[in-house]
C-alpha positions as CSV (number, residue, x, y, z in Angstrom):
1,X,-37.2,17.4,-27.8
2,X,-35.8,20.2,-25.1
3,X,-33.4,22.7,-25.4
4,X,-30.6,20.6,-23.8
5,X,-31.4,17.6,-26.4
6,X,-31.0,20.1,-29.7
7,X,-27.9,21.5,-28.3
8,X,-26.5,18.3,-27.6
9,X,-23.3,17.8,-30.2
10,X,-22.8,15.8,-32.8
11,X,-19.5,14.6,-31.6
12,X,-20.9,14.5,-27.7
13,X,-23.4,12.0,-28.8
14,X,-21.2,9.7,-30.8
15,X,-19.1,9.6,-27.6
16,X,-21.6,8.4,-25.8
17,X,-22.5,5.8,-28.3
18,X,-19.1,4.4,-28.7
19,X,-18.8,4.5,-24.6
20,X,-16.3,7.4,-24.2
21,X,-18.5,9.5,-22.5
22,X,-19.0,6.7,-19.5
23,X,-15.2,7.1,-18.9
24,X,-14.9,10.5,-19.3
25,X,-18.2,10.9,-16.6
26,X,-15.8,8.4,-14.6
27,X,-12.1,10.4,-15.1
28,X,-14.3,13.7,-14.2
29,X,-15.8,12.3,-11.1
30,X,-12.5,10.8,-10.0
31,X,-10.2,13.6,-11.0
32,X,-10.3,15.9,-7.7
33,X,-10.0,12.8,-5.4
34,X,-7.5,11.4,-7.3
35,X,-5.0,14.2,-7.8
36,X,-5.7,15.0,-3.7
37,X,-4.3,11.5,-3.2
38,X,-1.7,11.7,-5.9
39,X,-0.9,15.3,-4.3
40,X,-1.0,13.8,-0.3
41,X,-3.4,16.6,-0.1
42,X,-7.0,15.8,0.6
43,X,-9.5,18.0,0.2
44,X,-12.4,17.4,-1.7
45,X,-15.5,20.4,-2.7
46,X,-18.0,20.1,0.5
47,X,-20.9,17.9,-0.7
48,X,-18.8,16.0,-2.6
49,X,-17.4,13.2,0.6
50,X,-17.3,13.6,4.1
51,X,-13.8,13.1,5.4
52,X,-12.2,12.3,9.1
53,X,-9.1,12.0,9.4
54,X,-6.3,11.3,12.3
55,X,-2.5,10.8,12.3
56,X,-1.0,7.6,13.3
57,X,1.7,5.4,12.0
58,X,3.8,8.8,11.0
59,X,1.1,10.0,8.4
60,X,-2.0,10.7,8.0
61,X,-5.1,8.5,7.7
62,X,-8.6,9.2,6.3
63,X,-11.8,7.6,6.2
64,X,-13.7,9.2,2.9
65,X,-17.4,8.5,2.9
66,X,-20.2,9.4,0.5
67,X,-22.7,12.4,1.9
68,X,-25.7,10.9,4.2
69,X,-27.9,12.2,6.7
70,X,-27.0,9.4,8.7
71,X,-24.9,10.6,10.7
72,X,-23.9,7.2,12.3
73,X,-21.5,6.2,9.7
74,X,-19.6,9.5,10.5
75,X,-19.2,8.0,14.7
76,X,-18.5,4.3,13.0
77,X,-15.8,6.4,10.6
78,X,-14.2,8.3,13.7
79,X,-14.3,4.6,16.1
80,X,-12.5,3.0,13.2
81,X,-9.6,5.6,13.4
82,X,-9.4,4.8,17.0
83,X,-8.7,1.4,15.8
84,X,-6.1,2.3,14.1
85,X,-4.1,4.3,16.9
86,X,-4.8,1.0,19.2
87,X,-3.1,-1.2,16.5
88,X,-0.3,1.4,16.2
89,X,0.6,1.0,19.6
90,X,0.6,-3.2,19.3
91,X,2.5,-2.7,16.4
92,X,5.1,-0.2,16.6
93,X,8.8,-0.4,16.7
94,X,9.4,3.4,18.4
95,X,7.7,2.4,21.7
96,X,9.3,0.2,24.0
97,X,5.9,-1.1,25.8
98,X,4.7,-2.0,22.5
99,X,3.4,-6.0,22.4
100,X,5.0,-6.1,19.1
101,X,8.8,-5.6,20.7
102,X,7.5,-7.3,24.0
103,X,7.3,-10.6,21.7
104,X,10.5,-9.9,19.8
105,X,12.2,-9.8,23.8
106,X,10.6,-13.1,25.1
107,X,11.0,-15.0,21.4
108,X,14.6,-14.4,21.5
109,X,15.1,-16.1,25.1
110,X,12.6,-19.1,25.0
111,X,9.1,-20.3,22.9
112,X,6.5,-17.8,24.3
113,X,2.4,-17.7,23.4
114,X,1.8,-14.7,20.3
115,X,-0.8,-12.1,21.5
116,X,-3.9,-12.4,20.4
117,X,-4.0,-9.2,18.7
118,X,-0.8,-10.2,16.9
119,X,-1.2,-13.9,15.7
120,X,-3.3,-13.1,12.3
121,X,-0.7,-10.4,11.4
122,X,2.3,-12.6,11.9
123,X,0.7,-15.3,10.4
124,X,0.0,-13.8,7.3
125,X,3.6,-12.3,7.2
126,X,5.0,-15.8,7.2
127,X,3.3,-16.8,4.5
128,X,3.9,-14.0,2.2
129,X,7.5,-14.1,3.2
130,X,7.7,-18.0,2.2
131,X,5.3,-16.8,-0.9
132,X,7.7,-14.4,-2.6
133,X,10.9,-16.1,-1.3
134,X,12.0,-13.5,1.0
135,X,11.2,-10.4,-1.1
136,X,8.9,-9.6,1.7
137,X,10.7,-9.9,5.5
138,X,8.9,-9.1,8.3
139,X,11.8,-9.6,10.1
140,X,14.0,-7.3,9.1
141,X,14.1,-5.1,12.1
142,X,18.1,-5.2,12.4
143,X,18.3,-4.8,8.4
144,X,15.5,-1.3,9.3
145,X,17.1,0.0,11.9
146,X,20.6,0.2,10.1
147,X,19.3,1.7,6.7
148,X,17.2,4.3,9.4
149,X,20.1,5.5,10.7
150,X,22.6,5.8,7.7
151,X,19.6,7.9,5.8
152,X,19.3,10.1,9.2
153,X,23.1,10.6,9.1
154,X,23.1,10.6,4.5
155,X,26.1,7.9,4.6
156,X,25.3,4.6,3.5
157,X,26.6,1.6,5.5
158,X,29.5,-0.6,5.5
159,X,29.3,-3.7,3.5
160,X,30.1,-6.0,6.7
161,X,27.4,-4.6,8.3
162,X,24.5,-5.2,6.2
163,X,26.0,-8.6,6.0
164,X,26.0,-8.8,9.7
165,X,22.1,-7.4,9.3
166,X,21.1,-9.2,7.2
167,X,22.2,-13.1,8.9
168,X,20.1,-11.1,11.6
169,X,16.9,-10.8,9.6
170,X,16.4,-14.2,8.2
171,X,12.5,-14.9,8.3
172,X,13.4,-18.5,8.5
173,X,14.8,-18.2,11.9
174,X,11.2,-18.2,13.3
175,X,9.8,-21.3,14.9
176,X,5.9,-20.9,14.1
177,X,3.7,-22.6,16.1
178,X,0.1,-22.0,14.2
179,X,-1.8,-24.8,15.9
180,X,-0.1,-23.7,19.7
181,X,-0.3,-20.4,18.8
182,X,3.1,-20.2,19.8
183,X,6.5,-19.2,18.4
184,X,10.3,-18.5,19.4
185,X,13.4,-17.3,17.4
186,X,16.5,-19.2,16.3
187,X,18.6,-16.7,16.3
188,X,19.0,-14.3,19.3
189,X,19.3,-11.2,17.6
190,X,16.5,-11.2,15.1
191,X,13.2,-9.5,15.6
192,X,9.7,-8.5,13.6
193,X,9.0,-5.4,12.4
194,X,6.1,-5.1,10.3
195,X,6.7,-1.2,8.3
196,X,5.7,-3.2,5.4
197,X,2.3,-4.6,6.1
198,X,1.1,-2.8,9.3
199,X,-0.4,0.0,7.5
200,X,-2.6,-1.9,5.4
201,X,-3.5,-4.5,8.3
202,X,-4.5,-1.6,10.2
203,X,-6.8,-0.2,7.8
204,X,-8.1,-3.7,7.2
205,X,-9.4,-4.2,11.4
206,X,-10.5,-0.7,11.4
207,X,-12.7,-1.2,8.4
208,X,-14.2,-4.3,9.7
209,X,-15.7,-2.1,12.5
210,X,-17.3,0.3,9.6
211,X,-18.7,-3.1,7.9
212,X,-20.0,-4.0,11.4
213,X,-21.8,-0.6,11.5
214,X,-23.3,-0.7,8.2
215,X,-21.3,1.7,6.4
216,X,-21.3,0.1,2.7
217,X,-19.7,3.2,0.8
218,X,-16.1,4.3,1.5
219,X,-12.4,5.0,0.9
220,X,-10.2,4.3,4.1
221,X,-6.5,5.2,3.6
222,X,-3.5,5.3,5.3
223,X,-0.3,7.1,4.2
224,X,-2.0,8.0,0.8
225,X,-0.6,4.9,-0.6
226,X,-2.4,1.8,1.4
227,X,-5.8,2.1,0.5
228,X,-9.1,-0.1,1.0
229,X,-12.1,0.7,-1.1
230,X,-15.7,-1.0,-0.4
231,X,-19.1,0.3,-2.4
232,X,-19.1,3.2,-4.5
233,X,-17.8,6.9,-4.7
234,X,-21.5,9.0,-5.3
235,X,-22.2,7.3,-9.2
236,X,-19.1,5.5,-9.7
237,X,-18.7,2.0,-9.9
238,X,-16.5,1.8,-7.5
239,X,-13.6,4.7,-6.4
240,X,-10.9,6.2,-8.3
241,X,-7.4,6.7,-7.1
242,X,-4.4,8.5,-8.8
243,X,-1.4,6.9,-9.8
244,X,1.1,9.2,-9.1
245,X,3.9,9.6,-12.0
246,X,7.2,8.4,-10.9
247,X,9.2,11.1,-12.3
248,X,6.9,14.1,-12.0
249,X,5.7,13.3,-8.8
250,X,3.0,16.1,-8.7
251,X,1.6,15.2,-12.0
252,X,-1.2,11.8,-12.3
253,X,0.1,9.2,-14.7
254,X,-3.7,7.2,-14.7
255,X,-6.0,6.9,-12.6
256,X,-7.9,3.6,-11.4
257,X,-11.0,2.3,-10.5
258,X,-11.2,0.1,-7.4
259,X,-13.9,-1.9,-6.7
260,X,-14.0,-4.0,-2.9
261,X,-10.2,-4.4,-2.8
262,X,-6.8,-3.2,-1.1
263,X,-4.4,-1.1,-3.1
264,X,-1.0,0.3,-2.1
265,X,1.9,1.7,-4.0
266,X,5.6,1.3,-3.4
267,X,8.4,3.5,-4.8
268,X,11.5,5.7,-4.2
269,X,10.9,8.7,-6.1
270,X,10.5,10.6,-2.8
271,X,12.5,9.0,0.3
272,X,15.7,8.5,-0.6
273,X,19.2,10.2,0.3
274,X,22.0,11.1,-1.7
275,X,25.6,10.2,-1.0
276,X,28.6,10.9,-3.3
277,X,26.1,11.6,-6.2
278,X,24.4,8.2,-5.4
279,X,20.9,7.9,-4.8
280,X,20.0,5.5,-1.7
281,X,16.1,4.7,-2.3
282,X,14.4,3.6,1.2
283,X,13.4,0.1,-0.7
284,X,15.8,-2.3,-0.3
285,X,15.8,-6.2,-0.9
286,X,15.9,-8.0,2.4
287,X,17.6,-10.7,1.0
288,X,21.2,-8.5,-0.5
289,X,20.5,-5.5,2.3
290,X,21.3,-3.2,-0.9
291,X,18.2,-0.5,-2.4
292,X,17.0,-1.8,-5.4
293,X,16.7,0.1,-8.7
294,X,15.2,-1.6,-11.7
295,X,11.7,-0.2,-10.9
296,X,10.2,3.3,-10.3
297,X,7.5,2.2,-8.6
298,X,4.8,-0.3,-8.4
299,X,1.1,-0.9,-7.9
300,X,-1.0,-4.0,-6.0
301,X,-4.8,-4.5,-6.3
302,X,-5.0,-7.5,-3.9
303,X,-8.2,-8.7,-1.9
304,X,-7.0,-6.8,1.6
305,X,-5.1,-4.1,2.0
306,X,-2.7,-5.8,4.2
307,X,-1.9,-8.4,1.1
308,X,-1.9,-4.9,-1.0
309,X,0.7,-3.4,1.4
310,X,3.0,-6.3,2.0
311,X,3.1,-7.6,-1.6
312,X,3.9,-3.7,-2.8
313,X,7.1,-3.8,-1.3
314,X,8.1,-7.9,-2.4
315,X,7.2,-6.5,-5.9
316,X,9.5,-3.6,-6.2
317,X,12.5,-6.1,-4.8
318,X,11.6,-8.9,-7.2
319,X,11.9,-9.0,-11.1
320,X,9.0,-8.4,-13.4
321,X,9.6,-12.0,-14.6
322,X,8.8,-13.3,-10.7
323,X,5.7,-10.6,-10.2
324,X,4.0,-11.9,-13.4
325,X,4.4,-15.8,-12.3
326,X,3.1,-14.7,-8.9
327,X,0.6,-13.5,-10.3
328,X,-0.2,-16.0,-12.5
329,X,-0.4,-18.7,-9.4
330,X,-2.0,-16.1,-7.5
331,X,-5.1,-14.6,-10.5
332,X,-6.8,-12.5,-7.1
333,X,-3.7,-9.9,-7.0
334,X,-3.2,-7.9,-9.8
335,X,-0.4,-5.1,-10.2
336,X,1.0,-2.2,-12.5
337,X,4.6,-2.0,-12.6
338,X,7.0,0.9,-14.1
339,X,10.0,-0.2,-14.8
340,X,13.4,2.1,-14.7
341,X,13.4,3.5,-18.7
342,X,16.5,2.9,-20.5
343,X,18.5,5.7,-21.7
344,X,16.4,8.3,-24.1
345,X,13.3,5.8,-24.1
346,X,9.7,6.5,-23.1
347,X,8.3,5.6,-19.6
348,X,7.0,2.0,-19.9
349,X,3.7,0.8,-17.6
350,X,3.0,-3.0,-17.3
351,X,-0.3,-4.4,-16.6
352,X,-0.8,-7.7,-14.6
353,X,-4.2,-8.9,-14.5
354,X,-5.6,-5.3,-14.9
355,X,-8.2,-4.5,-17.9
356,X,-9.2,-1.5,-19.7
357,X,-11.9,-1.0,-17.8
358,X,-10.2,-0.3,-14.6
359,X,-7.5,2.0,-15.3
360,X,-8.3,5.5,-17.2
361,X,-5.8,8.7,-18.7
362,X,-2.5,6.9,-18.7
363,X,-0.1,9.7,-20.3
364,X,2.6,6.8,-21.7
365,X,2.2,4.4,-24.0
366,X,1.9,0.8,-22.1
367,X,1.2,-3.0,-22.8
């Protein structure tokens, strides 16, 4: 027996009998990446990951990769954030030549064919919007744009105009042509915009390129809180994120361990505005126009990031009641949900679909 078996403690090795010592070789590995993303701050220890990064979408997004002297994946990691500031400009909202507000022009005045680069995106908005009921809009472009400019001016807006925004931001009032690949809008005024999945469909196409390329191992993230994981980080099983606490938001409540999955993370502890000693969070429910409050924030594990992204946001607007039956009909999402604490009691996390093996250091007491 070496010197490194004698020394070896009593307490170490009955650690690493019971299985303790496999999480805490897990926490350790995933503690500096995970309070860089908790922190919006990445900068991992060179040797460590190899990271690219550009900014698109108003923040920043990163491709994370493992160390290899192949220096291919590192040209597949910087086409695939090229892909993303191509889908930005299909996408966007802020540029007037985008094909994403070019569509929303020629819907309103007659049925008109859906770009190519467009259809899946839509498509998959539809659905989710029918899914959760409305919770998720992707049309709520006249509903956006009013809430934008209160929070740039800090006044919140009059009821009879979110009313008016809202009658303006029915999903419903799309004509969706799957087969025809075709579609047109019932009510003149109404138009897509797709803040709350394009971010994780981006990261999605761009990561299909990596796949094409070979690259098995990597973190891809937009914003800090749409993520898509494939492979492994070094040893792990998989790669560790930081769950950011709601309250203390440069602190880690737990940290979780994602294996070939989407992730993304919705809350208002940070972007909100403050009017009359109000708080105005920048989540509202697309289906009142009002910001919802009965959640701090919430966490999806769903098979894409885009489904991740989109079904973030329908959480925090629905109740916990209506996320755990979705869930239920839907066993391939999974979430964690922190609900708003009562007055004087403890931070509570729920757990939907999400096992003790995935999720590591929570600092409250949960179910």
């Amino acid at each position: 027996m070496n010197d490194e078996s004698e020394n070896y403690s009593g307490s170490s090795r009955r650690e690493f009998l019971s299985g303790a010592a496999a999480r805490k070789q897990i926490e350790q590995a995933g503690e500096r990446l995970a309070d860089e993303l908790v922190e919006q701050n990445i900068a991992p220890e060179s040797g460590d990951t190899v990271r690219l990064a550009t900014r698109a979408m108003a923040c920043e997004f990163s491709v994370i990769l493992n160390p290899s002297e192949n220096r291919r994946q590192v040209i597949a990691a910087s086409d695939a954030l090229d892909i993303v500031h191509k889908i930005e400009t299909d996408l966007t909202v802020y540029r007037e030549t985008s094909k994403l507000l070019e569509l929303n022009r020629q819907a309103r005045i007659a049925e008109t064919e859906i770009p190519k680069e467009l259809f899946a995106v839509l498509n998959e908005s539809l659905e989710i919007a029918k899914q959760t009921n409305g919770a998720f809009t992707p049309t709520a472009l006249v509903l956006n744009q009013l809430w934008r400019r209160c929070k740039a001016a800090g006044v919140p807006p009059e009821v009879n105009a979110v009313d008016d925004a809202i009658a303006k931001s029915d999903y419903r009032a799309v004509q969706f042509d799957v087969e025809n690949k075709r579609l047109r809008f019932t009510q003149p005024e109404i138009g897509f915009d797709l803040s709350g999945i394009g971010k994780g469909y981006a990261l999605d196409r761009a990561a299909a390129h990596l796949e094409a390329e070979g690259v098995e191992d990597y973190l891809f993230h937009g914003g800090h809180s749409s993520i898509l994981v494939r492979g492994n980080n070094g040893t792990c099983e998989g790669w560790p994120v930081g769950i950011r606490h709601p309250l203390f938001p440069h602190k880690r409540l737990a940290t979780l361990l994602l294996n070939d999955c989407g992730f993304s993370s919705s809350g208002s502890g940070v972007q909100f505005f403050r009017h009359q000693g109000k708080k105005y969070g920048h989540l509202f429910d697309p289906r009142t126009g009002w910001p919802v409050e009965h959640l701090l924030s919430v966490a999806v594990i769903a098979p894409t990031a885009a489904i991740a992204d989109a079904l973030s946001t329908a959480f925090y607007v629905m109740t916990i009641e209506e996320t755990q039956s979705y869930c239920e009909q839907h066993p391939e999402i999974k979430a964690l949900l922190i609900p708003q604490p009562k007055h004087g009691a403890k931070l509570e996390t729920i757990r939907i679909g999400i096992d003790e093996t995935e999720i590591f250091r929570e600092e409250e007491s949960g179910r």
